[in-house]
TORKOL-4160 file (C-alpha; in steps of 0.2 Angstrom, whole numbers, padded with zeros to 4 digits, m for minus):
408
<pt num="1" X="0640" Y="0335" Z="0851"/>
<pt num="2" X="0640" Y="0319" Z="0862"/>
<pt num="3" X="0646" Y="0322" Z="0880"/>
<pt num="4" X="0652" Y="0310" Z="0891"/>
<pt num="5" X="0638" Y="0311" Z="0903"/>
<pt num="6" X="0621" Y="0315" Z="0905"/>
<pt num="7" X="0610" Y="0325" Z="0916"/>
<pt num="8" X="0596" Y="0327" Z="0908"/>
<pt num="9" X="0586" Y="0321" Z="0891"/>
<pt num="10" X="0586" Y="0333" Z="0879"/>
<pt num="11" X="0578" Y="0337" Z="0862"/>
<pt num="12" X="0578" Y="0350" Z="0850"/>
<pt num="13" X="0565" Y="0360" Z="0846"/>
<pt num="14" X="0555" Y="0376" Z="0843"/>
<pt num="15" X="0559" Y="0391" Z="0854"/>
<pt num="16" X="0548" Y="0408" Z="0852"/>
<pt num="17" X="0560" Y="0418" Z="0858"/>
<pt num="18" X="0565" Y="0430" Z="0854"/>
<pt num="19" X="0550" Y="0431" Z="0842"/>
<pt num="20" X="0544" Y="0450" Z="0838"/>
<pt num="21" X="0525" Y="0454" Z="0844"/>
<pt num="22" X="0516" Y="0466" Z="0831"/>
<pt num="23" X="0530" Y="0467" Z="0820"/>
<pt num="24" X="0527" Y="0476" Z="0804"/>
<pt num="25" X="0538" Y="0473" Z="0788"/>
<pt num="26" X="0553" Y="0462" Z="0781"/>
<pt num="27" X="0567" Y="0456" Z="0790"/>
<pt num="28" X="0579" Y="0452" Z="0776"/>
<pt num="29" X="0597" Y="0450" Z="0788"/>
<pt num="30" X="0601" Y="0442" Z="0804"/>
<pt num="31" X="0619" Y="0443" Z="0813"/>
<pt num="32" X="0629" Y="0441" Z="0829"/>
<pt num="33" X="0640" Y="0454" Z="0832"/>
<pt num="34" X="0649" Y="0462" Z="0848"/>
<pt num="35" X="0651" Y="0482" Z="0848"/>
<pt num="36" X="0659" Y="0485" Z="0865"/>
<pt num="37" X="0645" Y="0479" Z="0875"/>
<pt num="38" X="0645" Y="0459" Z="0871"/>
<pt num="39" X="0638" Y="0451" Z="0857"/>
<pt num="40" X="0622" Y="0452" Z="0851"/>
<pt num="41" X="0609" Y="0447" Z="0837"/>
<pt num="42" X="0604" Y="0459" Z="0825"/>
<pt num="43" X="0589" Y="0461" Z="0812"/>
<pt num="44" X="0589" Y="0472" Z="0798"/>
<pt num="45" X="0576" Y="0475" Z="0786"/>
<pt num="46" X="0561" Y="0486" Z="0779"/>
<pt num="47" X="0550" Y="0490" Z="0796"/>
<pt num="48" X="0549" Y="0503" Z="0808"/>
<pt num="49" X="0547" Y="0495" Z="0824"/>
<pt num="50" X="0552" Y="0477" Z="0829"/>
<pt num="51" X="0543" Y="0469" Z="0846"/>
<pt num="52" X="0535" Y="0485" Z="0849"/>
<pt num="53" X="0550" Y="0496" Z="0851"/>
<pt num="54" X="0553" Y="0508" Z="0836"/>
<pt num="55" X="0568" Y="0502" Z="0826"/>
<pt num="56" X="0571" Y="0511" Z="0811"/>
<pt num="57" X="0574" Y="0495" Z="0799"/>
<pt num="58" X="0588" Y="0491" Z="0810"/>
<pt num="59" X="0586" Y="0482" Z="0830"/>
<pt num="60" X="0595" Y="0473" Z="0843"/>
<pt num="61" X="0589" Y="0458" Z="0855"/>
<pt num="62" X="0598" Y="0464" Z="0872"/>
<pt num="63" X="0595" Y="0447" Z="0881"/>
<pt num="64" X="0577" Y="0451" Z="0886"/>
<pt num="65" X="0569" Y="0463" Z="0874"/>
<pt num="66" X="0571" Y="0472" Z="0855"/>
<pt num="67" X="0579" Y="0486" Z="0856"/>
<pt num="68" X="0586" Y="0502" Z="0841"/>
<pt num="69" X="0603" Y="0504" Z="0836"/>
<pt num="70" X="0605" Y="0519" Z="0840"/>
<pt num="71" X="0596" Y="0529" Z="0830"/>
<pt num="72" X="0593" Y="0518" Z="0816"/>
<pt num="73" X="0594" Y="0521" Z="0798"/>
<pt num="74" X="0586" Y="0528" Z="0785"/>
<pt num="75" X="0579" Y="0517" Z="0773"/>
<pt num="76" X="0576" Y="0497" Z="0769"/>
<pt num="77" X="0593" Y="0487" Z="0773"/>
<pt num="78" X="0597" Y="0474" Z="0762"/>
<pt num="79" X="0610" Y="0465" Z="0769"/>
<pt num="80" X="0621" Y="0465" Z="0785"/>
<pt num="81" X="0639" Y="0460" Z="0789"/>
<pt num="82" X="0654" Y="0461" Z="0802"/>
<pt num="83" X="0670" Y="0468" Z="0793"/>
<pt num="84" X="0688" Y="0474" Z="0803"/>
<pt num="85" X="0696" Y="0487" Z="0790"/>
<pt num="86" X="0708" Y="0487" Z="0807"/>
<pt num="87" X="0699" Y="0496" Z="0819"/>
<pt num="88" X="0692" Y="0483" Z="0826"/>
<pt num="89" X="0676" Y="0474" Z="0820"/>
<pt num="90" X="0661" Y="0485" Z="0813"/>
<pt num="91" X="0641" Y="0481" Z="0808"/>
<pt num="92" X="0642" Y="0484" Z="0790"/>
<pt num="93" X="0625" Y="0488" Z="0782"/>
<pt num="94" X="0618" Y="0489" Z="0764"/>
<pt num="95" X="0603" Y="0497" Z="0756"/>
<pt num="96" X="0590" Y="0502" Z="0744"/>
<pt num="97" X="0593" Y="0521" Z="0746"/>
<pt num="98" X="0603" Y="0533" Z="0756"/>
<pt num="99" X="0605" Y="0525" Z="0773"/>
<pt num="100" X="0613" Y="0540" Z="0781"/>
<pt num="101" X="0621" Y="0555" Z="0773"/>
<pt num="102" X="0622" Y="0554" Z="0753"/>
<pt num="103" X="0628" Y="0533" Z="0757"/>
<pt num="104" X="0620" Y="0519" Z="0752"/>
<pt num="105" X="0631" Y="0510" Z="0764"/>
<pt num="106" X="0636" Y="0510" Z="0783"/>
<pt num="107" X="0644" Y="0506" Z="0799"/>
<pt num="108" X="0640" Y="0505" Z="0816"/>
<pt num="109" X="0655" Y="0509" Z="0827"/>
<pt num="110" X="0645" Y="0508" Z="0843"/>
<pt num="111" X="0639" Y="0527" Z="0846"/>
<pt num="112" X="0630" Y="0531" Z="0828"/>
<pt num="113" X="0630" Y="0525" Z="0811"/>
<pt num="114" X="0642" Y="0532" Z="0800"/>
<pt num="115" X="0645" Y="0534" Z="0779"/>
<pt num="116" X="0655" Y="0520" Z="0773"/>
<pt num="117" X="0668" Y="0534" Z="0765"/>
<pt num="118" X="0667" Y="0534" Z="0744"/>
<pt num="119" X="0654" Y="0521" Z="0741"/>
<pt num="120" X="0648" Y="0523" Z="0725"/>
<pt num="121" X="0632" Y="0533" Z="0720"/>
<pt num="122" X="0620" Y="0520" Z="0719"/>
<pt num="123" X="0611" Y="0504" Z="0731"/>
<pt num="124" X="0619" Y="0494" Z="0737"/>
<pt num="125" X="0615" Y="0475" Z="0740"/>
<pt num="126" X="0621" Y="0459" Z="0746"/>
<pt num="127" X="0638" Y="0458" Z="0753"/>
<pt num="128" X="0654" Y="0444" Z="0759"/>
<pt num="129" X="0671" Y="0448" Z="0768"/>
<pt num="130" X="0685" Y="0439" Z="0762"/>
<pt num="131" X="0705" Y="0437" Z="0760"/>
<pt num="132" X="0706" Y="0431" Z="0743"/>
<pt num="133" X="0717" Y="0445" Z="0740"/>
<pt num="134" X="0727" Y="0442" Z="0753"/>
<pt num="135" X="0719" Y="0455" Z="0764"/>
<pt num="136" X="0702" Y="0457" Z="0772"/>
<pt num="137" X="0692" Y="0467" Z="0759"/>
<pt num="138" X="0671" Y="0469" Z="0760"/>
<pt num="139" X="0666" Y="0462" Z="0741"/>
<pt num="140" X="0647" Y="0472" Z="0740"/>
<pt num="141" X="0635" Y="0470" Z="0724"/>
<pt num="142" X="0629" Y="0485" Z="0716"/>
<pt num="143" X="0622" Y="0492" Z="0698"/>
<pt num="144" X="0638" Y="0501" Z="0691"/>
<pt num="145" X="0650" Y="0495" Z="0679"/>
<pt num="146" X="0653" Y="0476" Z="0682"/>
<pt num="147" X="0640" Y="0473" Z="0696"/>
<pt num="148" X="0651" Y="0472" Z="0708"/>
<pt num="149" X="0665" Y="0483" Z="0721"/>
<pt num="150" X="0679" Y="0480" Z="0736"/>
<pt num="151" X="0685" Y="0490" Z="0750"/>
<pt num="152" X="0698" Y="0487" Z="0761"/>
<pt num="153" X="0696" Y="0497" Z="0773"/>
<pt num="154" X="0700" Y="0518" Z="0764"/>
<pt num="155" X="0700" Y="0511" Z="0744"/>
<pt num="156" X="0684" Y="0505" Z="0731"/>
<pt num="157" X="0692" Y="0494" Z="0718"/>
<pt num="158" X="0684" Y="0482" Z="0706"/>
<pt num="159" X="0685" Y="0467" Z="0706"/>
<pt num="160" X="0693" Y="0458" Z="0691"/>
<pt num="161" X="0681" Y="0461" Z="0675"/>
<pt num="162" X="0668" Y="0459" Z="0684"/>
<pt num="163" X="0650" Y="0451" Z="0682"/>
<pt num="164" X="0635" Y="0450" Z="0672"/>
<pt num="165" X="0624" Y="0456" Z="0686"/>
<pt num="166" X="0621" Y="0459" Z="0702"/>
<pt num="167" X="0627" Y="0444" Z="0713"/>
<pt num="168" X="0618" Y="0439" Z="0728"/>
<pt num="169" X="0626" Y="0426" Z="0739"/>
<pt num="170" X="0644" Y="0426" Z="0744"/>
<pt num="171" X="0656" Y="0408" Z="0750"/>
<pt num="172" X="0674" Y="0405" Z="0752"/>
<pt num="173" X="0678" Y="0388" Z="0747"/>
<pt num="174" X="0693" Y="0376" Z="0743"/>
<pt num="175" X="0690" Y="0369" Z="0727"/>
<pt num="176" X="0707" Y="0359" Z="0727"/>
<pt num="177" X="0716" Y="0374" Z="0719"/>
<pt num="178" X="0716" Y="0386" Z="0736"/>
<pt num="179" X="0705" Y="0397" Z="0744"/>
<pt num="180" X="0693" Y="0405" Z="0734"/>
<pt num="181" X="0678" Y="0416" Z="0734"/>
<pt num="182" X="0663" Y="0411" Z="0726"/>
<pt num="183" X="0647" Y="0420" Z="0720"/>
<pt num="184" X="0632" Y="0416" Z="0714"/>
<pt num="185" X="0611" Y="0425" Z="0710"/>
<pt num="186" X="0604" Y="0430" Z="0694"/>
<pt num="187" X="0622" Y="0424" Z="0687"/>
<pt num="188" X="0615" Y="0410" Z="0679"/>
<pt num="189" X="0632" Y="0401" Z="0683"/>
<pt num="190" X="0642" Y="0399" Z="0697"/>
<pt num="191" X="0657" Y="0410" Z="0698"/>
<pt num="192" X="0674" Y="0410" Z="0707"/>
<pt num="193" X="0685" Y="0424" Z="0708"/>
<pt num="194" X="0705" Y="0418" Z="0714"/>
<pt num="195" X="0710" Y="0436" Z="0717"/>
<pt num="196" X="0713" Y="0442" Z="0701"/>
<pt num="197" X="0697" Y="0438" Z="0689"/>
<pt num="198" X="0679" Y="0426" Z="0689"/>
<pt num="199" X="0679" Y="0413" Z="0678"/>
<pt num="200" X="0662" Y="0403" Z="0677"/>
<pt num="201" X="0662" Y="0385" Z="0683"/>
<pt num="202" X="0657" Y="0375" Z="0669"/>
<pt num="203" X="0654" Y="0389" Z="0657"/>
<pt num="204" X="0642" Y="0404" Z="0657"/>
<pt num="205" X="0623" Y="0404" Z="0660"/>
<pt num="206" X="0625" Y="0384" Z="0665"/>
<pt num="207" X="0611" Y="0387" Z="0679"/>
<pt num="208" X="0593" Y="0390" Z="0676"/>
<pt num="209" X="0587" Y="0401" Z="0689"/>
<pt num="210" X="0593" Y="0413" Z="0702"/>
<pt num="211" X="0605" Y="0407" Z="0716"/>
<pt num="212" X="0600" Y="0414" Z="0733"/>
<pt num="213" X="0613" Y="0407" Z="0744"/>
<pt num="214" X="0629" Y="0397" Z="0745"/>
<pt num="215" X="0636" Y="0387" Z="0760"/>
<pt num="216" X="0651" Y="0375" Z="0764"/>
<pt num="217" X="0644" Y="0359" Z="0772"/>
<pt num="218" X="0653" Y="0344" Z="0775"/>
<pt num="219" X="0641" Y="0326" Z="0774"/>
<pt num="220" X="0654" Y="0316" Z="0779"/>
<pt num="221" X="0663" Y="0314" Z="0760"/>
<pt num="222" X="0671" Y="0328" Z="0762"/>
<pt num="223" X="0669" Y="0349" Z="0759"/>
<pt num="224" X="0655" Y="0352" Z="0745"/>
<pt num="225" X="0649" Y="0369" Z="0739"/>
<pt num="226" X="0627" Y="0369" Z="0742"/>
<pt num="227" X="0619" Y="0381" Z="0732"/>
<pt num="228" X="0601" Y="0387" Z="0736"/>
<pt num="229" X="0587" Y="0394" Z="0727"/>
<pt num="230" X="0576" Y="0396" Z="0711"/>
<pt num="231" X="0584" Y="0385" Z="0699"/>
<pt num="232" X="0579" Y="0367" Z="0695"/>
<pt num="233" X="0595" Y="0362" Z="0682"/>
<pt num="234" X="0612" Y="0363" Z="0685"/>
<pt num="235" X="0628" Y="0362" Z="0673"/>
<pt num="236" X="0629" Y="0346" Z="0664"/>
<pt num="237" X="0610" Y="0347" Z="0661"/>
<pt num="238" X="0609" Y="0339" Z="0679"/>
<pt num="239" X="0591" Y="0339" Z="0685"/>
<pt num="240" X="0590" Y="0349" Z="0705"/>
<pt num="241" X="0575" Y="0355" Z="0714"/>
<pt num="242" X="0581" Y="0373" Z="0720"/>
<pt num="243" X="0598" Y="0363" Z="0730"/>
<pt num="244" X="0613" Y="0358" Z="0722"/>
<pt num="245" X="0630" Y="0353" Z="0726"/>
<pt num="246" X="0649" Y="0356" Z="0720"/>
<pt num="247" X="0664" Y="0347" Z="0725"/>
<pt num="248" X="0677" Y="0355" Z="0715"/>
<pt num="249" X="0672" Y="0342" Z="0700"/>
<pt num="250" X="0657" Y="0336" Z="0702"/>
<pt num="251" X="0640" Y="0342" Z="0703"/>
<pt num="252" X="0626" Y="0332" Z="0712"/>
<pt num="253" X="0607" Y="0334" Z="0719"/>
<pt num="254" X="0603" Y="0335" Z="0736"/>
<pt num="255" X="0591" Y="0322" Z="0740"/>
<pt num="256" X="0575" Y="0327" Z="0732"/>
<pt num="257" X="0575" Y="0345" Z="0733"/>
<pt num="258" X="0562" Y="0354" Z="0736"/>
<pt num="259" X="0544" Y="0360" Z="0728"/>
<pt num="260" X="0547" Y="0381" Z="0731"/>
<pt num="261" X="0562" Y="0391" Z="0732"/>
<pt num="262" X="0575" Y="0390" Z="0745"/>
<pt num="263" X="0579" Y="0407" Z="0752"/>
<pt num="264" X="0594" Y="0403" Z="0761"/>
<pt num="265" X="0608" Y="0389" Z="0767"/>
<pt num="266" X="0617" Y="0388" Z="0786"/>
<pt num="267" X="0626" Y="0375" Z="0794"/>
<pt num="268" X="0623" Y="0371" Z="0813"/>
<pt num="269" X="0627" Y="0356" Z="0824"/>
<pt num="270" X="0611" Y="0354" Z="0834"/>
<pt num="271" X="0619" Y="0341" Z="0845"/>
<pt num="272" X="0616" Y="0326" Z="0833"/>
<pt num="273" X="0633" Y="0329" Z="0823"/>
<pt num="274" X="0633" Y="0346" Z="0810"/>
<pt num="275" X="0621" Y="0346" Z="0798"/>
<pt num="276" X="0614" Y="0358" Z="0782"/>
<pt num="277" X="0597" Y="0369" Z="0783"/>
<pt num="278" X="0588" Y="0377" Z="0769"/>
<pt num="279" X="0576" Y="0388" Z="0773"/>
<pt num="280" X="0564" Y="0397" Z="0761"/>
<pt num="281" X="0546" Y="0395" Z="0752"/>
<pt num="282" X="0543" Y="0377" Z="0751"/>
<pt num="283" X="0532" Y="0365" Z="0759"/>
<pt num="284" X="0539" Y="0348" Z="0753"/>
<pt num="285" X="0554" Y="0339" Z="0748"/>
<pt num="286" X="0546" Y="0325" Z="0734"/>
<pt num="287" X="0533" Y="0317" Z="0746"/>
<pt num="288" X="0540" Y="0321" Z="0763"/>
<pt num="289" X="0533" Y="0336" Z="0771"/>
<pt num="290" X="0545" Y="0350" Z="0778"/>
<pt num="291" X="0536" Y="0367" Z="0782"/>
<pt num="292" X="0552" Y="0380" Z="0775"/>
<pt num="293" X="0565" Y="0373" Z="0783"/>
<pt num="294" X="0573" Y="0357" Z="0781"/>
<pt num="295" X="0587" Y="0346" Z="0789"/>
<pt num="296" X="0602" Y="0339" Z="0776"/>
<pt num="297" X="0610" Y="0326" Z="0786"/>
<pt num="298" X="0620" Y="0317" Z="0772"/>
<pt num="299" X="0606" Y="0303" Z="0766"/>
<pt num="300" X="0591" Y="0315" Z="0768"/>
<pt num="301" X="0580" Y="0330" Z="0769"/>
<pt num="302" X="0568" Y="0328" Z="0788"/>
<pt num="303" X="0558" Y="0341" Z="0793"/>
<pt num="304" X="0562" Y="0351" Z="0809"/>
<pt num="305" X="0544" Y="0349" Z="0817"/>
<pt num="306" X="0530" Y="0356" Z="0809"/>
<pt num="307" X="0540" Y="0370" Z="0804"/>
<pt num="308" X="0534" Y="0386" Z="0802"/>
<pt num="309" X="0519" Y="0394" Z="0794"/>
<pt num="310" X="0526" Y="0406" Z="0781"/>
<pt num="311" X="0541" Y="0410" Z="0769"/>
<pt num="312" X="0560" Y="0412" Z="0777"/>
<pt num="313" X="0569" Y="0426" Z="0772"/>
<pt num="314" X="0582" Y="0427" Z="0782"/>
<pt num="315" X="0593" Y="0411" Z="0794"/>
<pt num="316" X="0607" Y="0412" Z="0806"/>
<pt num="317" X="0615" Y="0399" Z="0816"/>
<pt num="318" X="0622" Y="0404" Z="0832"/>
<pt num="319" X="0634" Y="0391" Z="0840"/>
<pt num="320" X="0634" Y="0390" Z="0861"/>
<pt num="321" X="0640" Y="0399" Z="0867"/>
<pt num="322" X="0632" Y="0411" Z="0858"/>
<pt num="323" X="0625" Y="0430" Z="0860"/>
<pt num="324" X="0619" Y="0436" Z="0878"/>
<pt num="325" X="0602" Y="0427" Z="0881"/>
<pt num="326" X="0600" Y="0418" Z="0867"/>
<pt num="327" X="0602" Y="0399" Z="0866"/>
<pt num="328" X="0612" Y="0392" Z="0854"/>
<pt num="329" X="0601" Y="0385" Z="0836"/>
<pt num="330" X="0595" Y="0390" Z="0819"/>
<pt num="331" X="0588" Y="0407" Z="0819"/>
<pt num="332" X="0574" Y="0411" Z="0808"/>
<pt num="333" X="0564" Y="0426" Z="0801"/>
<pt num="334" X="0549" Y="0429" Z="0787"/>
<pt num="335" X="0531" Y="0428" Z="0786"/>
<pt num="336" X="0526" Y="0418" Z="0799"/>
<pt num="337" X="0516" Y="0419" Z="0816"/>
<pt num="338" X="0520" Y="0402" Z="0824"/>
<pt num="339" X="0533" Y="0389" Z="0823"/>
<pt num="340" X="0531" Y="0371" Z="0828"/>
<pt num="341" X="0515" Y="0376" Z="0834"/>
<pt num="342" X="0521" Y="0387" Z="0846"/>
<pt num="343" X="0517" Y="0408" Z="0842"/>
<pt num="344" X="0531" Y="0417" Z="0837"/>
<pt num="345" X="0530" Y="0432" Z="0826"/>
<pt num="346" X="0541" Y="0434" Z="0812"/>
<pt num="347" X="0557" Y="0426" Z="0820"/>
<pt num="348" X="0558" Y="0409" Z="0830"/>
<pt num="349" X="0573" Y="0398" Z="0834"/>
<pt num="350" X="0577" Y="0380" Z="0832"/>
<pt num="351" X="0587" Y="0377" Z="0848"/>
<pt num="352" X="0600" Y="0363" Z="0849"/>
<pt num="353" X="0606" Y="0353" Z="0863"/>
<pt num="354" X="0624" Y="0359" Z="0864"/>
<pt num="355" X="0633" Y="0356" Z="0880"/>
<pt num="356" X="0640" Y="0372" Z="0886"/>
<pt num="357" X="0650" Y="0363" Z="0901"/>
<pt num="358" X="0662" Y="0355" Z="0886"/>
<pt num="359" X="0669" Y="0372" Z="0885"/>
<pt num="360" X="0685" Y="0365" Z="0874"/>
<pt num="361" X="0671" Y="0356" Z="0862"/>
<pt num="362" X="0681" Y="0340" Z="0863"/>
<pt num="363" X="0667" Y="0329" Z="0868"/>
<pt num="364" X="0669" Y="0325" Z="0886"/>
<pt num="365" X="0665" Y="0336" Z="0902"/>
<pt num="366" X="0680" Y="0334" Z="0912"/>
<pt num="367" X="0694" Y="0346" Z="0920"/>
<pt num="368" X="0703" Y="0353" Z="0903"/>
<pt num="369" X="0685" Y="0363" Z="0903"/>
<pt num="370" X="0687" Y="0368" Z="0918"/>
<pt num="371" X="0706" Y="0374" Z="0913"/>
<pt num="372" X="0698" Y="0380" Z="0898"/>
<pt num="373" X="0685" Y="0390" Z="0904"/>
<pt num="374" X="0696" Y="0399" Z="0917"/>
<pt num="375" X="0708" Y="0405" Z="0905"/>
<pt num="376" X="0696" Y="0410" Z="0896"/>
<pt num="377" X="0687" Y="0420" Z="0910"/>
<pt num="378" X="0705" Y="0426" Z="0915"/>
<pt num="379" X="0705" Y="0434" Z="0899"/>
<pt num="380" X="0691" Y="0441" Z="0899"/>
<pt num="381" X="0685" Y="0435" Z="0883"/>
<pt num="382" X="0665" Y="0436" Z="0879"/>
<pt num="383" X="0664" Y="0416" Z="0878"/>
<pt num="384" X="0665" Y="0416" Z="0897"/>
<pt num="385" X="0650" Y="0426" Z="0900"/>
<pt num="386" X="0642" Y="0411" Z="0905"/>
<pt num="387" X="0627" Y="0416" Z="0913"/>
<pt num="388" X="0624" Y="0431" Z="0899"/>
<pt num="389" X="0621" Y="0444" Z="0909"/>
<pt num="390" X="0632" Y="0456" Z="0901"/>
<pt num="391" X="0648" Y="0456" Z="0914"/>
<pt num="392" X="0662" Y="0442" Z="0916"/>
<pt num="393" X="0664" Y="0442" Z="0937"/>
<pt num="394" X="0663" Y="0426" Z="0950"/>
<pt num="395" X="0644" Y="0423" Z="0946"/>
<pt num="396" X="0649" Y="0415" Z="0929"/>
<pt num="397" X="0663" Y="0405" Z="0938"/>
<pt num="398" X="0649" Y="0399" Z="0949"/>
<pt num="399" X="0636" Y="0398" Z="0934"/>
<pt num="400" X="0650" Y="0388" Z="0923"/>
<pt num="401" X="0655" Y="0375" Z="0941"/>
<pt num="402" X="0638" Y="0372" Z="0944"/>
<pt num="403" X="0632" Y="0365" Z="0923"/>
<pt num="404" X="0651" Y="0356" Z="0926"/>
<pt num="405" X="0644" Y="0347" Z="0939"/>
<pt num="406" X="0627" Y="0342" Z="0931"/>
<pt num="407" X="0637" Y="0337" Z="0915"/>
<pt num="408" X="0627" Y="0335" Z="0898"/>
């Protein structure tokens, strides 16, 4: 984002926080969600303790420090996501085994984690929310009959005729013909489901390798579909290194790709104009170096730093203004212990130069934010917690006046 002013140089760059000190295991889900008490990041994962707190495979960054979720769960979480069956928005989480009760799936409502009511006997695995349907359903892959289930909320249905196996990335996208929801994994195709059946783009088993994620980026040609992971051909005997692209028509490579898998796809603006990150297991995209996370900007793949020392598992781009005490960046966890240099266990952040000031994101620091904000602090909405501590009162008038003043 460009503002109209400028107080201060700034560059993005590698922040520890809030980086997780002796932490033990796999972190395989990040998400922002708000229970009640303002929003927050959450980890999910295999591990029992996260920054020294115990957390059983389940924790929660309060601003300062890690922190359980209540009393945790069970066993390993696979995936985590935010879904509004009408009672107002819930963690989802899905997992190996029994999470709690005789469920391999469950919600956090604030107080405890609860059953997800009638989820199938088996694990569950990666999960996406959309209204494909024409209403909000949770779409969650899982070993029965077709590979795959939704729920709306109090019923399991499937889901047209189903898949050939488990999928494990989600996306809505427009491919010219409406909204759509697409999914992708050990598919060998890419598949999109119009709210009544999949059909395969380009006919079945037209991928070589697994899909791991999916993202909707625009590089200034317009929306394109990015597909991450383990494959290096795509339909039309197309030749790409673990990233790929689709249009609706066409498919194309992303630069030179990469020389290991990519793990997972997000799209953050860092203050430079938006941009694609792939994050994973590789170390190179053909003879430029970039550490397991990589910047698409449209014309080529950068590095972000020197990266970070190990595999990601799991990205999250958190916009400003973004959970309490957190800035806003690329939020990343795997097996690592330092990022651009700097320590940080397990998770680190990539933290943009957005201007919170421009509070109406038009660009310019001027009085419509200053309109903007105060309705939004009238309101009490969570965006106007401006210094992040948790209450919206005269200090985040004073917080928000004062950046104003200093501009961008």
């Amino acid at each position: 984002m460009t503002c109209a002013s400028s107080a201060q140089p700034c560059a993005p760059g590698w922040s520890p926080d809030p980086s997780a000190p002796g932490f033990i295991g796999e972190i395989t889900a990040l998400v922002v969600h708000d229970d009640g008490s303002g929003p927050a990041l959450y980890a999910g994962g295999d591990f029992a303790e996260i920054g020294g707190s115990p957390a059983n495979h389940i924790a929660r960054w309060n601003g300062s420090a890690w922190e359980q979720v209540g009393d945790g769960v069970a066993a390993a979480i696979n995936d985590l996501a935010v879904f509004d069956w009408g009672e107002g928005p819930r963690l989802i989480a899905s997992g190996t085994l029994y999470l709690t009760g005789r469920s391999s799936l469950a919600f956090w409502d604030g107080q405890a984690w609860l059953a997800v009511p009638g989820t199938p006997n088996t694990w569950t695995g990666w999960m996406g929310v959309s209204e494909v349907t024409g209403a909000a359903e949770l779409f969650v892959g899982m070993p029965v009959t077709g590979y795959i289930r939704r729920w709306d909320g109090s019923t399991w249905r499937e889901v047209g005729d189903g898949l050939f196996t488990v999928p494990q990335a989600f996306a809505e996208f427009d491919d010219g013909d409406g909204e759509a929801l697409f999914a992708a994994g050990g598919l060998a195709a890419l598949y999109k489901f119009d709210g009544s059946d999949w059909a395969a783009i380009d006919g079945d088993f037209s991928i070589n390798g697994v899909v791991e994620a999916l993202a909707v980026f625009d590089d200034g040609s317009g929306e394109a579909l990015y597909l991450g992971g383990q494959f290096s051909r795509v339909p039309h005997l197309l030749d790409a290194l673990r990233v790929a692209s689709w249009d609706g028509g066409t498919w194309r490579q992303v630069g030179a790709g990469f020389d290991g898998p990519v793990h997972d796809l997000t799209v953050f603006d860092d203050g430079s104009g938006p941009a694609l990150y792939a994050a994973g297991s590789f170390t190179h995209s053909g003879g430029t170096p970039v550490s397991r996370i990589a910047r698409w900007d449209g014309a080529a793949w950068s590095a972000l730093g020197s990266g970070v020392d190990g595999p990601v598992t799991a990205m999250l781009s958190i916009p400003s203004p973004g959970a309490a005490g957190l800035p806003d960046g690329v939020f990343v966890a795997g097996e690592f212990g330092h990022a651009g240099g700097l320590d940080a266990p397990s998770l680190a952040v990539w933290a943009g130069c957005a201007c919170a000031p421009d509070f109406n994101a038009d660009g310019s620091v001027n009085t419509l934010d200053v309109l903007a904000f105060l309705g939004a602090w009238g309101a009490d909405d969570p965006g106007a917690d401006f210094n992040a501590d948790g209450v919206i009162n005269t200090l985040d008038v004073l917080a928000f006046l004062s950046a104003w003043s200093l501009g961008c």
